[in-house]
Every structure is written in C-alpha cells, then in structure tokens.
C-alpha positions in Angstrom: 7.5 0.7 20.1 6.0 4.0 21.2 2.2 4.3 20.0 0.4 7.7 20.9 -3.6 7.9 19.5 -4.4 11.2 17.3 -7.6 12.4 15.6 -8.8 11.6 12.5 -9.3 15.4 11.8 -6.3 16.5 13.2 -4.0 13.4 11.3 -5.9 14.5 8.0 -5.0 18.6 8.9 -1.0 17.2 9.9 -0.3 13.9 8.1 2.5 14.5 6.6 4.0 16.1 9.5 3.0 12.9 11.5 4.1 10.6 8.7 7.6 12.1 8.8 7.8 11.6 12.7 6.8 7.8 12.0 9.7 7.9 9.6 12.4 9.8 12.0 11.0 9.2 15.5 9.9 5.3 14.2 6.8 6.0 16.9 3.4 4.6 15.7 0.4 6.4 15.8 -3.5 5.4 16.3 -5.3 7.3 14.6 -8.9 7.3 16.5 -12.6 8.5 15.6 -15.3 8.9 18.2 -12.8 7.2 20.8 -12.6 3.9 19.2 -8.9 3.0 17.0 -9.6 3.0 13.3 -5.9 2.7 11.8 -3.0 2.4 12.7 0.4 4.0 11.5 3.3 2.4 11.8 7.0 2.3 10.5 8.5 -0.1 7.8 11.6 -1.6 8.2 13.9 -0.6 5.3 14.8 -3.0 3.0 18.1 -3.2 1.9 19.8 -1.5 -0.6 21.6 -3.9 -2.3 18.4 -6.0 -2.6 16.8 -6.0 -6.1 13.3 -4.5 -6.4 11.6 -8.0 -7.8 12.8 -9.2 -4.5 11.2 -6.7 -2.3 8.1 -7.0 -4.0 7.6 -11.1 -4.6 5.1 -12.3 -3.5 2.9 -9.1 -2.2 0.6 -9.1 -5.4 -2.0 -11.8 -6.1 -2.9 -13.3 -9.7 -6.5 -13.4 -10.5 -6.4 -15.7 -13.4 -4.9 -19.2 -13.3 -1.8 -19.9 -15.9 -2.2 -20.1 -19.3 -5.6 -18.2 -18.8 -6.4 -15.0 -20.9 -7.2 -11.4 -19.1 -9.1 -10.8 -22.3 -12.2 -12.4 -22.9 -12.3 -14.0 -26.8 -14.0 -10.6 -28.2 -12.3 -8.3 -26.6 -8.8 -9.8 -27.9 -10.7 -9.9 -31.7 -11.8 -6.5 -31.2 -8.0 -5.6 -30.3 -6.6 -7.6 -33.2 -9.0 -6.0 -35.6 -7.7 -2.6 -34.5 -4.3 -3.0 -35.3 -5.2 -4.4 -38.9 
C-alpha cells in the first residue's frame, strides 16, 4: 500500500478531498506535525453486502457492566419509576 505524509494544517484545510482519494485511490496517508507521524489514514476493506449489519459490528463495542447488572444505580431507577406514576 502507497502511504504519502501530509500536514496536519493542510489535512484539516483538504480532508475530505484526501478522505475521498483514501477511498478511490485506496493510498494511506500520514498525517504529520512538527515532522513526527501523528495518525494515520488508511482504507477499510468493504464489507460485504449481503452481510447483516449485527455481523459487521459484533464484537467491536465493549460492555461496561457485568450480566444481570443494572446501568442505573437503585435511586436513579426509583426516581424514573416515580416519574412515570
């Protein structure tokens, strides 16, 4: 894969110019500050169509409570109860 380095200033003035050459061209580009790489844009491969979104997206989230665990804490779900009465 092609990589060529740009500028932070000049990536934030063209970005989506250079986001649609990553897209067409499928080059990456290095996007550096102060002559050191801070990012790095590079193309996807494209998922297929015929695969369901559920698919595509298992697995890329993370849970941050364990199962059978409440997001609410026991006063905010009172507090929400009590508005609905």
């Amino acid at each position: 894969m092609t990589t060529h380095a740009v500028s932070v200033s000049k990536f934030k003035a063209h970005c989506l110019d250079m986001i649609r050459q990553v897209e067409t061209a499928g080059e990456a580009v290095d996007l550096v500050r102060r002559g050191k790489v801070v990012a790095r844009l590079v193309p996807t491969t494209a998922a297929s169509p015929a695969t369901p979104t559920w698919l595509r997206l298992r697995l890329r989230g993370r849970l941050g409570v364990t199962p059978g665990e409440s997001v609410l804490d026991a006063d905010a779900f009172e507090a929400a109860a009590a508005v609905r009465e």
